[in-house]
C-alpha positions in Angstrom: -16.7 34.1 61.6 -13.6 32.5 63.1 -13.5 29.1 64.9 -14.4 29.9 68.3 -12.0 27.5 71.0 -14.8 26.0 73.8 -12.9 26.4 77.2 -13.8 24.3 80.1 -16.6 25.9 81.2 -18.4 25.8 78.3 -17.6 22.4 77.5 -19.7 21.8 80.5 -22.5 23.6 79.7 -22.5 22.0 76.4 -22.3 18.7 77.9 -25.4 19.7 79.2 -27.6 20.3 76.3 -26.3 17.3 74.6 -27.8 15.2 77.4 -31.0 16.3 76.7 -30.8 16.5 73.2 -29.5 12.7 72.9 -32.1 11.6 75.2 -34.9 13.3 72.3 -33.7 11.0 70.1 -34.0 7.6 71.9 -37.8 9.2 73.0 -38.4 9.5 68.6 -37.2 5.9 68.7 -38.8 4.2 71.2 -42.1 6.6 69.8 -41.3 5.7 66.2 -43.9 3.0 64.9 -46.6 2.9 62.2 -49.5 4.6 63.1 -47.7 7.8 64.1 -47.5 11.0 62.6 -44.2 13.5 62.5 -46.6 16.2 64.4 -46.9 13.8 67.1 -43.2 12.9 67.3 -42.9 17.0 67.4 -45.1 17.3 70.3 -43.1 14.9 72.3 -39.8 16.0 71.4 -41.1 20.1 71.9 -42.3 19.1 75.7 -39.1 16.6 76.6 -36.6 19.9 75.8 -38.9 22.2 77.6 -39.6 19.9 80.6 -36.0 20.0 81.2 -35.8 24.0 81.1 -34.4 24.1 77.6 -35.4 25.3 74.6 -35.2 24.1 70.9 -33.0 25.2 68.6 -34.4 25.1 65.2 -38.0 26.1 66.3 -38.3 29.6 64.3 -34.3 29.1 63.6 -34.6 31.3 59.9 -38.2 30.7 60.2 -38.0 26.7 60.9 -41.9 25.9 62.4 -40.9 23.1 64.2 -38.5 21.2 67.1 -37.2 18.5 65.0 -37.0 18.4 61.4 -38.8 14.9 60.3 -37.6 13.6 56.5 -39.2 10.2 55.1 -37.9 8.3 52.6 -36.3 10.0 50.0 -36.4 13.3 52.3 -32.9 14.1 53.4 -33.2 17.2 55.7 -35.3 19.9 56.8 -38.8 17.9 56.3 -41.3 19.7 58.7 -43.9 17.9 60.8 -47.3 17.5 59.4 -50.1 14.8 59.9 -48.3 12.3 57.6 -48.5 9.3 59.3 -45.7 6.7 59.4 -46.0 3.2 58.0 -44.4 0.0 57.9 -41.6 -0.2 55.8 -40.6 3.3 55.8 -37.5 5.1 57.0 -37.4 8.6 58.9 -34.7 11.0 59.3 -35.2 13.2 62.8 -33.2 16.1 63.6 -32.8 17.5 66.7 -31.1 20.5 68.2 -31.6 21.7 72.4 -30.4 25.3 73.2 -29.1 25.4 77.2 -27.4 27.4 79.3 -26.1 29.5 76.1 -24.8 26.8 74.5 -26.4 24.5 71.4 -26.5 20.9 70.8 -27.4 18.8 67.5 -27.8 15.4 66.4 -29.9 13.7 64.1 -30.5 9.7 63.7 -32.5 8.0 60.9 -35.0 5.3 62.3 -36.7 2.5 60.8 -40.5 2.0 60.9 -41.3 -1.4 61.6 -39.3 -3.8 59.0 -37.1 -2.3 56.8 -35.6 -3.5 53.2 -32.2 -5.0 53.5 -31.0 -1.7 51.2 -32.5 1.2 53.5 -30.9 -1.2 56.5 -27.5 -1.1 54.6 -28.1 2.8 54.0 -28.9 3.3 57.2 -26.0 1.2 59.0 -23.0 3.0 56.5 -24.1 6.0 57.0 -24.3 5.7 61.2 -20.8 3.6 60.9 -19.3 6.5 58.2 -19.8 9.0 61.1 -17.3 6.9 63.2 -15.0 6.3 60.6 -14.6 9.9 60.2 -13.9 10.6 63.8 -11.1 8.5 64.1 -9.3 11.6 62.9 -11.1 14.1 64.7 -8.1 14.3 67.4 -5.2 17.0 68.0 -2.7 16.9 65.4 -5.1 15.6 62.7 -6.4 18.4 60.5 -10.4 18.9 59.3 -10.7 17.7 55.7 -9.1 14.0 57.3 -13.0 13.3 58.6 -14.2 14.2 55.8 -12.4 12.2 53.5 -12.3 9.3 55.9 -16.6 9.7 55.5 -16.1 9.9 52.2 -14.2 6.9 51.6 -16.4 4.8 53.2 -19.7 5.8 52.2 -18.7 5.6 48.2 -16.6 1.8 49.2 -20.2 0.9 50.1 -21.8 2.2 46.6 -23.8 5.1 48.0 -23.5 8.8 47.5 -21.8 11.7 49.1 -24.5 14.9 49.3 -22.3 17.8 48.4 -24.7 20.7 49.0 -25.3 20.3 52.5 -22.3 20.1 55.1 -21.6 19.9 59.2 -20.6 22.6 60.9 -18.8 24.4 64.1 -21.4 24.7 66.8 -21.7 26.3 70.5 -23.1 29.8 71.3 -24.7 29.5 67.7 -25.8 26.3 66.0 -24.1 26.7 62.9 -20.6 28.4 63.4 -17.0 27.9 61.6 -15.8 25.6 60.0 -18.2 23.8 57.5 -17.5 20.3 57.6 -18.1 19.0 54.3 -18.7 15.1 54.1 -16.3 15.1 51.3 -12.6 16.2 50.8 -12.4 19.4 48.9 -10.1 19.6 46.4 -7.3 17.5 47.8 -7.3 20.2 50.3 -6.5 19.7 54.3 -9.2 22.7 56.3 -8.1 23.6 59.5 -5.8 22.0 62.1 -7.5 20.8 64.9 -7.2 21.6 68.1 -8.6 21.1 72.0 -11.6 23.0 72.4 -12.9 22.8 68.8 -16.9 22.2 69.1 -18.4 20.2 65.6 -21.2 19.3 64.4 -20.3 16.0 62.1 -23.4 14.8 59.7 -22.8 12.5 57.1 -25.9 12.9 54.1 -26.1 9.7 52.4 -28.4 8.8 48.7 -28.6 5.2 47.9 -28.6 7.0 44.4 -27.0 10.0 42.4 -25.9 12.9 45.3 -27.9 15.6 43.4 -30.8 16.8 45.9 -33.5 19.6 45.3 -35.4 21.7 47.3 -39.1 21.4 47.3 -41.9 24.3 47.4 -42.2 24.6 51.2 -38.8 26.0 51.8 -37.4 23.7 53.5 -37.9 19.7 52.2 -35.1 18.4 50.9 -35.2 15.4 48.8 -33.4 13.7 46.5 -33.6 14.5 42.7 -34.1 10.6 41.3 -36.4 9.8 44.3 -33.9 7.2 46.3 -33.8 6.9 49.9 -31.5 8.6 51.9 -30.1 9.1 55.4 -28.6 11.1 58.2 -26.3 10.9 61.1 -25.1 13.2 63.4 -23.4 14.2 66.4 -21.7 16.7 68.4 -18.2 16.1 69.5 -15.9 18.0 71.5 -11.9 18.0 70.4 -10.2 17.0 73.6 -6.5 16.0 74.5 -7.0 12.5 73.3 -10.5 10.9 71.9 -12.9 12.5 70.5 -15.8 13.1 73.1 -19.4 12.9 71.8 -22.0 14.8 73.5 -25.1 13.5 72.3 -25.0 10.0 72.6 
């Protein structure tokens, strides 16, 4: 599949569906407390996206059961809601994408539960503030692998860990299109030049320990190997004439 070039009309429509699907995520915030369970924080996010004539993207996406994918702890992606409740002290990844108007949007935040250690606060801040850092080349002229070494920098000057097997993507009339967008330059290599009208999907995958992950018997959990905790930040950004625009924020 080639990079498909957003014009101006879609931009809008995408605009659109990032609304929404930014405003799911500061509902799973201001919802996110002990005493909760990931099925509940489904429910609300499921009726928010429909309530505003929209439809969610991973539900049955390759046979995803869910709206949001909901990973605690050392869960990195793809944990699927259950009747695990939340507690104090925990951390949880939610993942979020909002099909409108023909175009996707995706985005994904990791919250904390109550009070936090001081490491899964540091894991969670580098890996929201390694998003930014890579976008500061996310411009015209700038070519793709600069994000993604400019995530990786910053991530590993903090003493955490890249996740190589799992990457951002192009997005629009599908929610994964070209390019992949690794969080991690590959092989001293440059990836594609940007240019206005590129639609991405940028999501930094962060371990406190090693990067090695595995996938467990459900499918779709994926954890780390040594059992650390682990985050994830996303966004959708448009490539525009000048800065970056972020749609779901």
């Amino acid at each position: 599949m080639a990079i498909t070039i957003k014009n101006d009309k879609h931009m809008e429509l995408m605009r659109e569906a990032g609304k929404i699907n930014a405003k799911v995520l500061e509902l799973m915030e201001q919802n996110i407390k002990p005493g909760i369970s990931t099925k509940a924080l489904d429910k609300i996010a499921f009726d928010f996206i429909k309530s505003n004539d929209a439809t969610p993207s991973f539900k049955g996406y390759g046979g995803f059961p869910a709206t949001i994918c909901a990973s605690v702890n050392n869960q990195l992606i793809h944990g699927i809601p259950s009747d695990i409740i939340l507690k104090e002290g925990d951390i949880i990844s939610i993942d979020v994408g909002t099909y409108k108007n023909g175009f996707h949007a995706d985005a994904a935040r990791t919250f904390a539960v109550g009070n936090i250690s001081n490491e899964a606060k540091k894991l969670i801040d580098v890996t929201k503030q390694s998003f930014f850092e890579g976008i500061k080349f996310a411009k015209v002229g700038y070519y793709l692998y600069d994000i993604s070494a400019a995530i990786q920098k910053y991530i590993e000057d903090n003493g955490f860990s890249v996740v190589r097997d799992y990457v951002g993507h192009g997005i629009g009339k599908q929610l994964h299109e070209d390019p992949q967008i690794p969080n991690f330059r590959p092989f001293n290599k440059k990836g594609p030049k940007l240019i206005r009208g590129m639609a991405l999907a940028i999501e930094p995958m962060v371990n406190v320990g090693a990067k090695d992950i595995k996938v467990l018997q459900d499918g779709w959990t994926v954890v780390t190997k040594d059992g650390s905790l682990c985050a994830h930040y996303e966004n959708t950004i448009l490539i525009t004439e000048d800065e970056p625009e972020i749609l779901t924020l």
